[in-house]
MIMARDO-604633 format. One line per field, with one value per residue (C-alpha): residue number from 1; x negated, z negated, y negated. Coordinates in nm, 2 decimals, decimal comma, m for minus. Each point is the difference from the previous one (the first is absolute). Layout:
BEGIN
i (NUM:...)
c1 (X:...)
c3 (Z:...)
c2 (Y:...)
//
This chain:
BEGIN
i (1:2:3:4:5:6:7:8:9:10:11:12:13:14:15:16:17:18:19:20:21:22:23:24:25:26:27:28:29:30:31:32:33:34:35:36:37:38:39:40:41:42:43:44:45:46:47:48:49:50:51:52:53:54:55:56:57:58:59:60:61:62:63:64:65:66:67:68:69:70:71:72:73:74:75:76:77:78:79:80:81:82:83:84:85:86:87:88:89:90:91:92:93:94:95:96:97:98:99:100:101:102:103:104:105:106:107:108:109:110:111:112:113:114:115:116:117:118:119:120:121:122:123:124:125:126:127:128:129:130:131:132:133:134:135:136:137:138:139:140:141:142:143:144:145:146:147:148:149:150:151:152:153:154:155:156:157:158:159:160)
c1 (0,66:m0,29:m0,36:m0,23:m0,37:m0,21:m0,23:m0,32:m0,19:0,12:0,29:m0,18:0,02:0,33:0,19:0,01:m0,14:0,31:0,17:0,38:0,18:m0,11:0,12:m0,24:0,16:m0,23:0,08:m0,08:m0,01:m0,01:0,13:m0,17:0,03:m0,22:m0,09:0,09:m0,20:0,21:0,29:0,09:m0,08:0,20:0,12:m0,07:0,21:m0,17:0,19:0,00:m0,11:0,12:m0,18:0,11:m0,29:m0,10:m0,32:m0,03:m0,35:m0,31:m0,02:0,40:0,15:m0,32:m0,22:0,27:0,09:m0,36:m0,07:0,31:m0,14:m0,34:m0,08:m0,23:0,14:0,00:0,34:0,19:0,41:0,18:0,05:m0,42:0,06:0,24:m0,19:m0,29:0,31:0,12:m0,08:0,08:0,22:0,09:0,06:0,25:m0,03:0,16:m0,25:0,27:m0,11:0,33:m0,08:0,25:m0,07:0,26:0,26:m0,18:0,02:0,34:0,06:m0,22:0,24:0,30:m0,15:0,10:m0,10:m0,32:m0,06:m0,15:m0,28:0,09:m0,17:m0,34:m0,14:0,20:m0,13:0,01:0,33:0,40:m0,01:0,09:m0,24:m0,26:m0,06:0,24:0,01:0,15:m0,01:m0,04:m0,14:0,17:m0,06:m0,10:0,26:0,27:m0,16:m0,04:0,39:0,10:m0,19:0,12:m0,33:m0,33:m0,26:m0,39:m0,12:m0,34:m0,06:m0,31:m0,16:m0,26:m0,02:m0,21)
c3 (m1,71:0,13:m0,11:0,12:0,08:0,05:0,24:m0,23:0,22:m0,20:0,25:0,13:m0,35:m0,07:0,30:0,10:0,35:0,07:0,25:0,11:0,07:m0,04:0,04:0,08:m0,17:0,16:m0,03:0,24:m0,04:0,32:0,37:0,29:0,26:0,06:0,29:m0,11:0,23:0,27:m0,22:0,07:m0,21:m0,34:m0,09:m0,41:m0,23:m0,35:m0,21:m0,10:0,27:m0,13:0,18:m0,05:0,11:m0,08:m0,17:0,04:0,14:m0,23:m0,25:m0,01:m0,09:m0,19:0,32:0,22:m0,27:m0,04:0,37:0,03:m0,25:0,17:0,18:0,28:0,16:0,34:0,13:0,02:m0,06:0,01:m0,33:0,04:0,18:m0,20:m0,34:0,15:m0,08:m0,34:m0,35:m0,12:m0,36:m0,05:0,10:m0,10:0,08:m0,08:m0,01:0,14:0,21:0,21:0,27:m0,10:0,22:0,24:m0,27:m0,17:0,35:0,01:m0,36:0,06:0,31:m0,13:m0,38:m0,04:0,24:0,15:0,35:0,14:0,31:0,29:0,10:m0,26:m0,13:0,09:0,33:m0,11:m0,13:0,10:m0,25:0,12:m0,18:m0,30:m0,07:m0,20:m0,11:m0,25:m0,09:m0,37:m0,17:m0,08:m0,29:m0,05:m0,23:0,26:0,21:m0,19:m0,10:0,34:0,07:m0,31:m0,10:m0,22:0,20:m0,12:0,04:0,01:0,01:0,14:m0,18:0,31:0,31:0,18)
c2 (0,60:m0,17:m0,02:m0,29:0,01:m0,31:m0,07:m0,04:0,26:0,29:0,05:0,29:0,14:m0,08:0,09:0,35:0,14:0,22:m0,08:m0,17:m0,35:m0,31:m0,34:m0,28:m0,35:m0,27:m0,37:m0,30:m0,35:m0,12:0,02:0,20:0,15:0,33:0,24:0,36:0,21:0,12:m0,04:m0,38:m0,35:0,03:m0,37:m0,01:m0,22:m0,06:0,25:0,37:0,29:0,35:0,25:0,41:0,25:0,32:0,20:0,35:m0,02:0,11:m0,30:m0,03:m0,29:m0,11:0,00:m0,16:m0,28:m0,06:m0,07:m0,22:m0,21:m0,03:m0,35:0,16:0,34:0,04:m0,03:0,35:m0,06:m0,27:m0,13:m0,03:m0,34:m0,15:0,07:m0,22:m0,30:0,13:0,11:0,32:m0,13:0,42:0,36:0,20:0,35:0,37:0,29:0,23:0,24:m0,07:m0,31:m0,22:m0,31:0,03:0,04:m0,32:m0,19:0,12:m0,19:m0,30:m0,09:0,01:m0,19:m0,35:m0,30:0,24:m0,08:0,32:m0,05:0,22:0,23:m0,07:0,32:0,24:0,10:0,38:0,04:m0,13:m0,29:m0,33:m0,14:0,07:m0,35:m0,26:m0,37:m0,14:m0,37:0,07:0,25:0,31:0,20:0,36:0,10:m0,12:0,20:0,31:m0,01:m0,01:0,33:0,18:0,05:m0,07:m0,24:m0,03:m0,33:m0,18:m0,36:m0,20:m0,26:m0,10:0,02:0,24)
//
């Protein structure tokens, strides 16, 4: 079903560089309230931010994942400014070569109490939103069922 690679520095190893989907699960502890480029401020609860993106760039989802988790990145979308307030707790992420994020948007709307953020992310594309709270955590094999299929995961044990 799902395989899990940790974050020991071997992650490059251990997850492959082909591209596909990913979804960013970060965490925050704390309240803020952060300027998103042109986008707005996003007002963050402490909670769970799922964030759907796609990798079909050279480096796939490897490269992409591995920047997300980077500290000190220039700021280039807009799940950049809100990663300087959370911690990235896991990916999970489908080497498909079909781009699957709108259909897991689409699912992560409609999935239990998630609170999507309009309009975050999804500047390029009809969704309503590629960003999602959720007060608790949700869990990847939840998630997986509800899209009828497998989901890789990896899991961080430090921060980058």
């Amino acid at each position: 079903m799902s395989t899990e690679a940790r974050c020991n520095g071997q992650v490059e190893y251990r997850m492959k560089a082909d591209q596909g989907t990913y979804v960013l699960v970060l965490r925050t502890d704390a309240e803020a309230a952060v300027q998103v480029g042109r986008w707005g401020v996003l007002t963050i609860q402490p909670g769970y931010y799922l964030y759907v993106g796609r990798a079909f760039g050279s480096g796939g989802v490897r490269a992409r994942v591995t920047r997300h988790c980077r500290q000190s990145k220039s700021k280039h979308w807009h799940i950049d400014y809100l990663r300087e307030m959370a911690i990235v707790e896991s990916v999970w992420y489908s080497h498909r070569q079909t781009r699957l994020e709108h259909r897991w948007a689409k699912v992560l709307a409609k999935w239990g109490n998630a609170g999507p953020i309009p309009g975050f992310g999804c500047s390029d594309c009809s969704c309503d939103s590629h960003l999602f709270y959720f007060r608790k955590a949700p869990t990847l094999v939840e998630f997986a069922e509800t899209l009828g299929c497998s989901v890789e995961s990896w899991s961080c044990e430090k921060t980058f």
